[in-house]
N, C-alpha and C positions, 0 to 999 in steps of 0.2 A: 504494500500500500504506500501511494507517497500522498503527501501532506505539503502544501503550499502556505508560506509564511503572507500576511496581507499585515499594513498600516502603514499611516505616516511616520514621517522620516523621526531617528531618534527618541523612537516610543518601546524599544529592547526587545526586538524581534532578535537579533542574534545574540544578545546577552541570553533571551528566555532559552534558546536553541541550547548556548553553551551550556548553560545549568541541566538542560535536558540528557544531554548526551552526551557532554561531555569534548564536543569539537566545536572548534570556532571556525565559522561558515563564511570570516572574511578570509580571504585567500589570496585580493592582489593590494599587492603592498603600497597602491596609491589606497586604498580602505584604509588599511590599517594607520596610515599616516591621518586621512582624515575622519577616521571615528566611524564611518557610514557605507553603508553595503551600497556597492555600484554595480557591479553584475552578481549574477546569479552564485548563489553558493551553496553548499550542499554538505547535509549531516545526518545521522541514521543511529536511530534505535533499537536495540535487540529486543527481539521477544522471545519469551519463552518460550516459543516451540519453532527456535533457531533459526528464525528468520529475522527480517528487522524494516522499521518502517521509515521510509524514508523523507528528509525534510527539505523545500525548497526553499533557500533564506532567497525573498527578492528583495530588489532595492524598493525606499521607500518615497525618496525626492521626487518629485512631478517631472523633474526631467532624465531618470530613468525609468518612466513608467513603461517604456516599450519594454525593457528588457525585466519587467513585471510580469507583463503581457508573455514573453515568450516561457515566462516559468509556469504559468498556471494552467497553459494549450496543453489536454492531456490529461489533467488529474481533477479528480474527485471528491477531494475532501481539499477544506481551507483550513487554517489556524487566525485570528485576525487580533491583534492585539493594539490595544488603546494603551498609553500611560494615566496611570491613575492623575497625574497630575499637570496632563494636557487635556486632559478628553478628547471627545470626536474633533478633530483637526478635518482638513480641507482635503488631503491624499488618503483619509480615514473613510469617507464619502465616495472619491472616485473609486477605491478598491471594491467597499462595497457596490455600486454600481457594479462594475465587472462582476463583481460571484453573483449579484443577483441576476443578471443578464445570463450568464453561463448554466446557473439553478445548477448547483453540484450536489451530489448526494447527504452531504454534512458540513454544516457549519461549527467549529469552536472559536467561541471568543473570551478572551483572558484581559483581563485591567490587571497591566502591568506596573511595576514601580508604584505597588501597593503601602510599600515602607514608607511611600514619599506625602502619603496622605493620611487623615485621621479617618477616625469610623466613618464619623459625618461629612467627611466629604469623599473617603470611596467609597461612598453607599450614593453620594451624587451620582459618579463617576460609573456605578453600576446601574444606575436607572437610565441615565444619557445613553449610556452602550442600549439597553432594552427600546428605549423612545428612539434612536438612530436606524433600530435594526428592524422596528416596526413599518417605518418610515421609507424602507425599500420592500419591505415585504417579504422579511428573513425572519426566519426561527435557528435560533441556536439549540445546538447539541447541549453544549452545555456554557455555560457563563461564570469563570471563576476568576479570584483575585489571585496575582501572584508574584511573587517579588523574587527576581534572580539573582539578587546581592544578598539577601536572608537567606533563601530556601523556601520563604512560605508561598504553599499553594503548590510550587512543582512536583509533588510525589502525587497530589488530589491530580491536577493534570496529567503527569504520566501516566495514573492507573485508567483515567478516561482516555486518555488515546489509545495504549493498549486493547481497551476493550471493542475499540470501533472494527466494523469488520466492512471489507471491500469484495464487493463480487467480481467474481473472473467476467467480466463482459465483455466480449469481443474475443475471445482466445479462440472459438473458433474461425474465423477472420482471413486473411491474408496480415504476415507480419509488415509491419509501417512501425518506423521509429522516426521523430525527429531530434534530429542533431541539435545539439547547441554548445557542444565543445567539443575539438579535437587536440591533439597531444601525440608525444612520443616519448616511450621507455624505451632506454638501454637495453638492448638485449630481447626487446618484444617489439619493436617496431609501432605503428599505426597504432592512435586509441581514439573512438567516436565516445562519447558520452550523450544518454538521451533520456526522452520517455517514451516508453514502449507505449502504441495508440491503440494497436491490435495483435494479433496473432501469438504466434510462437517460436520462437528465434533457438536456435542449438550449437553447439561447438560442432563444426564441419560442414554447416549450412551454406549456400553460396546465394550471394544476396548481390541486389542493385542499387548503387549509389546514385539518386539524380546528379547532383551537380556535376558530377562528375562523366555519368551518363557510362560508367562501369561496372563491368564483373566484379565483385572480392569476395574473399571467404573466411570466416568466421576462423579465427583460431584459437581466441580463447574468451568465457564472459566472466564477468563480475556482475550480479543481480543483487541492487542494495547494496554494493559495498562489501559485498561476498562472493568470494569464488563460485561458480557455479556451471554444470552441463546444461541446464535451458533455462529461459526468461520467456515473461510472457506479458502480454499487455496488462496496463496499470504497474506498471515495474520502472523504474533506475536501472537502466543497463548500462554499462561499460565492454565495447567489442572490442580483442585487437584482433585488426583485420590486416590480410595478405595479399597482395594484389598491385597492378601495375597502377597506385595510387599514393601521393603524399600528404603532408598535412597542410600547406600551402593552399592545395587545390578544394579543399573541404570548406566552409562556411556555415556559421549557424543558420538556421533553415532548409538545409538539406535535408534530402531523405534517406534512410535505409529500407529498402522495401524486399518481399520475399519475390517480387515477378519484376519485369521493366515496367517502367508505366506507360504510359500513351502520353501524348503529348501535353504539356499541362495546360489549362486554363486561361481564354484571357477573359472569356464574360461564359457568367452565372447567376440560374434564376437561384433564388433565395428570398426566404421568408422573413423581415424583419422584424423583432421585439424592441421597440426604444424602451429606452432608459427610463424611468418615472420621474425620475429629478429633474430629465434636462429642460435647459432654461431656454431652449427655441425650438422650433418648429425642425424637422426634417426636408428640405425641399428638394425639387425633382432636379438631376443634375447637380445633386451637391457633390461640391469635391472633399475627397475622406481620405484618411489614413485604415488601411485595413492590417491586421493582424490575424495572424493565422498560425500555430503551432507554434515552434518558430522562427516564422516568416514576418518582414515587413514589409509591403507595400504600400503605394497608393492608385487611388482609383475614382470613380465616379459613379453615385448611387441614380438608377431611372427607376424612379415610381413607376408604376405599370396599376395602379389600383386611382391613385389620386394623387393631386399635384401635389399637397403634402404629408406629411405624418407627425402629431403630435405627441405628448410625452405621455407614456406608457401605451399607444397601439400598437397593434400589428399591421403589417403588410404585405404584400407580393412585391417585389422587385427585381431589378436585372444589375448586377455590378460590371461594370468594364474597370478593367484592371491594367493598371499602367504595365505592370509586371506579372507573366503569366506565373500561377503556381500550381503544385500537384494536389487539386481537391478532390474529395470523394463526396458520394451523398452523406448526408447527415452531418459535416464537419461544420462545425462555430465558428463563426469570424466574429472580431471585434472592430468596430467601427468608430473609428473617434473624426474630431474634426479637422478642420485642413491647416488650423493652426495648431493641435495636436492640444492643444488644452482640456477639450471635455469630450467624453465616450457616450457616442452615440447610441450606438445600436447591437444586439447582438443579430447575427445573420446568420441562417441554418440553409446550408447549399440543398438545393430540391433536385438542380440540372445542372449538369456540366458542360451540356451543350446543346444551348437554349435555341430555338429556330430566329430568322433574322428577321421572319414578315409576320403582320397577324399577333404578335406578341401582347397586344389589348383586347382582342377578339376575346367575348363571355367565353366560350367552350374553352378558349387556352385558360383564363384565367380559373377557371371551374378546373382544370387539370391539372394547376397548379394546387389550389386548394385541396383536391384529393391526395395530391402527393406529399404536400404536408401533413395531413391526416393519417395518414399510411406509415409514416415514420420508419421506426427501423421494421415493418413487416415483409419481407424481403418477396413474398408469394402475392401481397396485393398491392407491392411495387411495381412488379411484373406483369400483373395483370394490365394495371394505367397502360404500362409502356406499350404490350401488346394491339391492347382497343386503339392506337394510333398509326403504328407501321409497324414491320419487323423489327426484332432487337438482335445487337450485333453480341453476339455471347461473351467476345474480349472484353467490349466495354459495359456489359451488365457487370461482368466478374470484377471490374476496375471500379465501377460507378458501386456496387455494394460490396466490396474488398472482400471478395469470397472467396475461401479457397477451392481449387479443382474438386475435392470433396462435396464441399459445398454447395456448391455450383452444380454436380452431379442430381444430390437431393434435390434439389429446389426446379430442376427439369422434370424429372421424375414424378413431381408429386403436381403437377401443371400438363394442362392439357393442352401439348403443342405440337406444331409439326417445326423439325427443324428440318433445316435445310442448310448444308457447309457449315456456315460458321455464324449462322442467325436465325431466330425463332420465330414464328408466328403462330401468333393466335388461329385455330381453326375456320373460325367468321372470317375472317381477314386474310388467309388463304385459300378460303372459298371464293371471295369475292373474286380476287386477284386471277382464280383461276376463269371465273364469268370472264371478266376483262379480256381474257385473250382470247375466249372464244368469241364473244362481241366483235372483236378487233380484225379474225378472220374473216367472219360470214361478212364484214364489212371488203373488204378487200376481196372475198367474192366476188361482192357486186359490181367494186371499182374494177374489177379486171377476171371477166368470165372465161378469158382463153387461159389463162393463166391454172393450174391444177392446187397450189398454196403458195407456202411460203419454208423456206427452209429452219431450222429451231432458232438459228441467230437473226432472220430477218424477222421472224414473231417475238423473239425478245425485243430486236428494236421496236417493232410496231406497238407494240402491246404493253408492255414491262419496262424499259429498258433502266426504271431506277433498282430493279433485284437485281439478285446476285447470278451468274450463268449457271451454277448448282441451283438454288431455288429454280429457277424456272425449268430448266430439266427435269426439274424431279415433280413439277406441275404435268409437263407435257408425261412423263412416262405413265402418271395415274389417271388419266384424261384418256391415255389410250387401252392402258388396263380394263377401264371401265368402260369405251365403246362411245366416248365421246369426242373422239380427237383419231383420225383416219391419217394413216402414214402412207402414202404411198411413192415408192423409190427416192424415199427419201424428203418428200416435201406433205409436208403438214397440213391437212384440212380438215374441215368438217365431212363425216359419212355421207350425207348428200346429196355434196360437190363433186358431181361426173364431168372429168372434161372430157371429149370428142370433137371429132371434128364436123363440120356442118356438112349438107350439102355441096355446097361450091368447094369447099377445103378436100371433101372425102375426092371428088373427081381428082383435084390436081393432085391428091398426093399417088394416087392411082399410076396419073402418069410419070412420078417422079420415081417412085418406087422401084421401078425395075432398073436403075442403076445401079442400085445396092443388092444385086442377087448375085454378082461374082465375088469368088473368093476375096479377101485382101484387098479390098478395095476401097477407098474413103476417097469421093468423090467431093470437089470443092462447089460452091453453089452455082458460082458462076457459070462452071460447066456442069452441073444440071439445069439451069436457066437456059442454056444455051440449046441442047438437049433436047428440053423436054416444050422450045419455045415460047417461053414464057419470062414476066418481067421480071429480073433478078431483085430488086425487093418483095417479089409477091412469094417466090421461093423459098427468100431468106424469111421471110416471118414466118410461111408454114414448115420449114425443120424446126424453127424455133419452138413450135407447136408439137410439132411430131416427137421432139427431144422428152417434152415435157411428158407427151403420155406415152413415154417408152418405147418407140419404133427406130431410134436414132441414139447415137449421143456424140456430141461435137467434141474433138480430140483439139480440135485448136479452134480459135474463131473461124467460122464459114467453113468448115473441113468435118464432114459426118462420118460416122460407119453404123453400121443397123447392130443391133442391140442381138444380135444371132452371132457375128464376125467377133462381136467385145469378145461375148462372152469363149468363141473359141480363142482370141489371141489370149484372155486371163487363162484358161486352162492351160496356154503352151508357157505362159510366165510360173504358171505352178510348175510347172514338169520340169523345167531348166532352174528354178531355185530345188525343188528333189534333186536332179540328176549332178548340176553344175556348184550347189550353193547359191548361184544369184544369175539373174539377168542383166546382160547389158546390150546396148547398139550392136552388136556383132554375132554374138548366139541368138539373138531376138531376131533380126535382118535373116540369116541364115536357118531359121524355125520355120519365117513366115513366107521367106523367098518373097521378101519386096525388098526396098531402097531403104538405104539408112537413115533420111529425114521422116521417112514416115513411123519406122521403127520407134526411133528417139523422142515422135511426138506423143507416141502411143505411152512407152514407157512413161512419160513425163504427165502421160493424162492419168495414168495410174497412183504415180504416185500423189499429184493433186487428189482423188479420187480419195485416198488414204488406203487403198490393196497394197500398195508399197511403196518404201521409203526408201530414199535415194543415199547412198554412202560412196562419196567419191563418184565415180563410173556405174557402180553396178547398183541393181533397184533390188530389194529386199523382201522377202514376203511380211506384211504386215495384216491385213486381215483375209485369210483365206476364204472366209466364208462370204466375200465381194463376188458378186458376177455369175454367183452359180446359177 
C-alpha cells in the first residue's frame, strides 16, 4: 500500500514521516539546506506480516505543487496534515481540492505540532480541520493530534495506518508503471523508480519503455523498499533494468509498460468534475495545465455540453493537448489553470480517440454519457463501442489495459463475430453484410452485361472502411448460406444470369470458330477482320464472352477459349511433375507454338495465381486452377 503525504508548506509532513519510520524523506541537499521538501521523497513502514507501506513525502510550496501532482497519480490512500499552530493555510485547501477531485479510497488527517498549542486551541485546530474537510466534501478515516518532536499521537497513528487495508485493483490489468526517478548503482547498472498503476511486473519480465520507445528487461525488483520476485499494482517498485538504455534518456513521466503502446494521445473525450471551491467559471477553450501520472503538460479544455462549467459540475469535454501522452480509459487528469495557480478540474478519459465531426451531435453526447456510466465495466464498454462500428482488439486491449488473458475472457463471454484483428457486434455485421449485397444488385442494374464484381472490387464498392479479413469472411458466409453466387471467380447475387442476347448470340456464333484449332489465341483485330465485323463491336463481345467463360484474354485483345486454358494448365502441371517447373522453352516445346505466346501464357498464369514466377521458371501454386 502507498500513502501520499498532502499540506502546506512547513506544517511537519516529513518531521511526522521521520518519527514514523524512522527515514528522513529529504534526500536532495538543496532541502536539507532549506528546511522544505522540493521533490518527491520516499519512506516505508514495516508491517507485521513483512511487508511494508509505503510513504510519499510531497513538497508542500504552491510552486512545487506539480511535483505534488506527480506523487499522488496512482495511489489510494492520502495522509494530510495541518500544524496545530497554523491551521488550514492556502496549499492546505489546494491539496484538498486535489484528493477530493481524485475521491481516493481513505483519507487520514493529523494536527501536527500538537506541542505547539494548548487544549483550547488544538481543539480549534481540530474543529477547523472537520469544518475544512466538510467544506470539500471529505470524511476522514480518522482525525488525530500529533507531535513529532514529543512522540505524542505517533504510535495512535501508526497503529491506524497499519490497520488500513488496500485492494489488489487492477492486478489483473496489463503492467503500466510511471517513472519518476531514474539512477544508477555500481555494479547493477539502470534503476527506474515508480508507482505501479496496474498489472504484475516479475524479475525476467521484458517490458517497454515509452520515452525511450524500447525493449528492456527486468533484472532485479525492490517492492517497498524490499527485495523482491514480483510487484504488482498499488506498489513502490524499484527495477534495475538491462537493455540498450541509459539514464540520461529516461524522464519523469515515462512509462514502463508490459506491451508497446500505440501511439499516444493528442485529444480526449473526458468527463469533467470541477473543483467546489473554484473561484470562476470553466470556459470553453480555456487554456490549462494538465497533469497526468507523472506527466506535465498543457492543453486546451472544449466544452462539448455548454459554453461553460461552474464550480462543483460535471461535464462532457474534448482536451487537445499540447503534448501527446500515453492515456488509457479510466485514467484522472488534473487540470489547473494557465497560470498554474488554482486546480481546476479532475478529468476521467472516456476516449482516446474521439471522432473529428458530429462531436455535439445528442447521440454522441448520449454515448459519451453511457460510457461514463459504464466505468470500469469492461463487457458494457464493449458493448457502446460495438453498437457504433467494429472495435480494433489492439486498441480495446490498450484502451482497457487488458491483458491477452483478459482480453480472451471478455471475447468469450460477448456475442461477437471477429474478424482478423477487430470485432463486431452481430447487428452491425448483419447490416454491413445487407450493404454489400445492396451494393451488388445495385451495380447489376448499373451494368447488366457485366456477371459481378470481383471480392476486392465489392470491398471497394461496398465496404471499403473494413478490414480485407472482415469482409472475406462476410462474402465466405453469404455464400455458405446461398446468398452470395461465385461464379469463376466474380461475385453476384443467384439471380444475376448473364448471357448473351440475340444480336451478341449471332456474332459470337461467327467469331467462335476461330478458336476450334489447337494452340491458338487469336488477337481481335484479326477476328474482326475474319469474321467482318467492327473491331470494337468484337472487342466488347470477348469482353463478354471472357466474362461468362467461353474465352479468357492472356494479354489485352489476345483470347484462347476456356477448353485450350485448360489443356495448356494440364501441360504446366505435367512439366512442374516431370521437370520441377515451367518455363518459355519446355512450355514452347509442350505446346509447339512460339515463344511470345508461351511466355504470355505463362505470365497469365501466374497473374491468375496457378503459378508463381521465380527467376525464369513458373511454379505450381494452386493446382486445383483450371481443372
Amino acid at each position: 500500500m502507498i500513502i501520499a503525504t498532502a499540506g502546506h508548506v512547513d506544517h511537519g509532513k516529513t518531521a511526522l514521516l521521520h518519527a514514523l519510520t524512522g527515514t528522513d524523506a529529504d534526500r536532495l541537499p538543496e532541502e536539507k539546506k532549506r528546511g522544505m521538501t522540493i521533490d518527491l521523497g520516499y519512506a516505508y513502514l514495516p508491517t507485521p506480516d513483512g511487508g511494508a507501506i509505503g510513504f510519499i513525502d510531497v513538497p508542500g510550496h504552491e510552486r512545487f505543487l506539480g511535483n505534488m501532482l506527480a506523487g499522488v497519480g496512482g495511489v489510494r490512500h492520502a495522509l494530510l496534515v495541518i500544524a496545530a499552530d497554523d491551521g488550514v493555510m492556502p496549499q492546505t485547501r489546494e491539496h484538498l481540492a486535489i484528493l477530493q477531485l481524485l475521491r481516493l479510497d481513505s483519507l487520514t488527517v493529523v494536527v501536527s505540532k500538537s506541542d505547539l498549542a494548548g487544549p483550547e486551541a488544538l481543539e480549534r485546530a481540530m474543529a477547523a480541520a472537520r469544518l475544512t474537510l466538510a467544506e470539500h466534501g471529505l470524511q476522514a478515516a480518522a482525525l488525530l493530534p500529533v507531535s513529532a518532536r514529543t512522540g505524542a499521537g505517533v504510535d495512535a497513528l501508526r497503529r491506524h495506518l497499519l490497520q488500513l487495508r488496500d485492494e489488489a485493483v487492477g492486478t489483473e490489468r496489463r503492467f503500466r508503471l510511471a517513472i519518476d526517478r531514474a539512477f544508477t548503482i555500481s555494479g547493477a547498472g539502470l534503476v527506474v523508480t515508480g508507482t505501479a498503476w496496474s498489472g504484475r511486473v516479475g524479475v525476467g519480465d521484458a517490458l517497454w519503455l515509452s520515452g525511450r520507445d524500447a525493449a528492456v528487461r527486468v533484472r532485479g525488483l525492490h517492492v517497498q523498499n524490499q527485495p523482491a520476485r514480483e510487484g504488482q499494482a498499488g506498489q513502490r517498485i524499484a527495477l534495475n533494468l538491462a537493455g540498450d538504455v541509459d539514464k540520461q534518456q529516461i524522464q519523469r513521466g515515462d512509462w514502463l509498460l508490459a506491451q508497446a503502446a500505440p501511439e499516444p494521445a493528442a485529444r480526449v473525450s473526458v468527463r469533467l468534475r470541477l473543483a467546489p471551491a473554484l473561484h470562476a467559471a470553466l470556459r470553453h477553450w480555456q487554456a490549462v495545465h494538465v497533469h497526468h501520472a507523472a506527466s506535465h503538460c498543457t492543453g486546451r479544455v472544449a466544452l462539448l455540453e455548454r459554453p461553460q462549467l461552474h464550480p462543483g459540475d460535471e461535464g462532457l469535454a474534448e482536451l487537445s493537448l499540447d503534448r501527446p501522452l500515453h492515456l488509457a480509459d479510466g485514467d484522472r487528469l488534473i487540470l489547473r489553470d494557465a497560470g498554474a495557480q488554482h486546480t481546476l478540474a479532475c478529468a476521467t478519459v472516456l476516449e482516446r480517440q474521439p471522432p473529428t465531426r458530429g462531436k455535439r451531435h445528442e447521440d454522441r453526447l448520449a454515448h459519451l454519457r453511457a460510457l461514463a456510466a459504464a466505468g470500469a465495466d469492461d463487457a458494457e464498454n464493449l458493448r457502446l463501442r460495438l453498437g457504433r462500428q467494429a472495435v480494433s482488439l489492439a486498441e480495446l486491449a490498450w484502451d482497457r489495459q487488458l491483458s491477452e488473458a483478459g482480453l480472451e475472457r471478455l471475447l468469450r463471454a460477448a456475442p461477437l463475430r471477429v474478424a482478423g484483428q477487430h470485432a463486431y457486434a452481430p447487428e452491425h455485421w448483419a447490416d454491413l453484410q445487407s450493404q454489400l449485397l445492396e451494393r451488388l444488385a445495385a451495380l447489376h442494374l448499373q451494368q447488366p452485361d457485366q456477371l459481378g464484381a470481383s471480392r476486392g472490387r465489392a470491398r471497394r464498392l461496398a465496404l471499403p472502411q473494413e478490414s480485407e479479413a472482415a469482409v472475406n469472411l462476410m462474402i465466405d458466409q453469404l455464400l455458405a448460406e446461398g446468398r452470395l453466387a461465385n461464379t469463376r471467380g466474380w461475385l453476384h447475387l443467384p439471380g444475376h444470369v448473364l448471357a448473351f442476347d440475340a444480336e451478341e448470340a449471332a456474332l459470337w456464333r461467327r467469331l467462335e470458330p476461330a478458336f476450334a484449332e489447337a494452340n491458338q489465341a487469336p488477337w481481335v483485330r484479326e477476328l474482326a477482320a475474319t469474321a467482318g465485323v467492327e473491331e470494337e463491336a468484337a472487342r466488347a463481345l470477348l469482353r463478354k464472352a471472357a466474362r461468362l467463360g467461353h474465352v479468357h484474354a492472356v494479354v489485352r485483345d489476345r483470347y484462347l477459349s476456356s477448353a485450350a486454358i485448360r489443356d495448356m494448365a494440364a501441360s504446366v502441371r505435367q512439366l512442374n511433375q516431370d521437370a520441377g517447373y515451367a518455363d518459355a522453352a519446355n512450355f514452347r516445346d509442350q505446346l509447339g507454338c512460339g515463344r511470345k505466346l508461351a511466355i504470355q501464357i505463362l505470365e497469365y498464369f501466374d497473374r491468375c495465381g496457378f503459378t508463381r514466377r521465380l527467376g525464369d521458371r513458373h511454379l505450381l501454386r494452386e493446382a486445383r486452377l483450371f481443372d
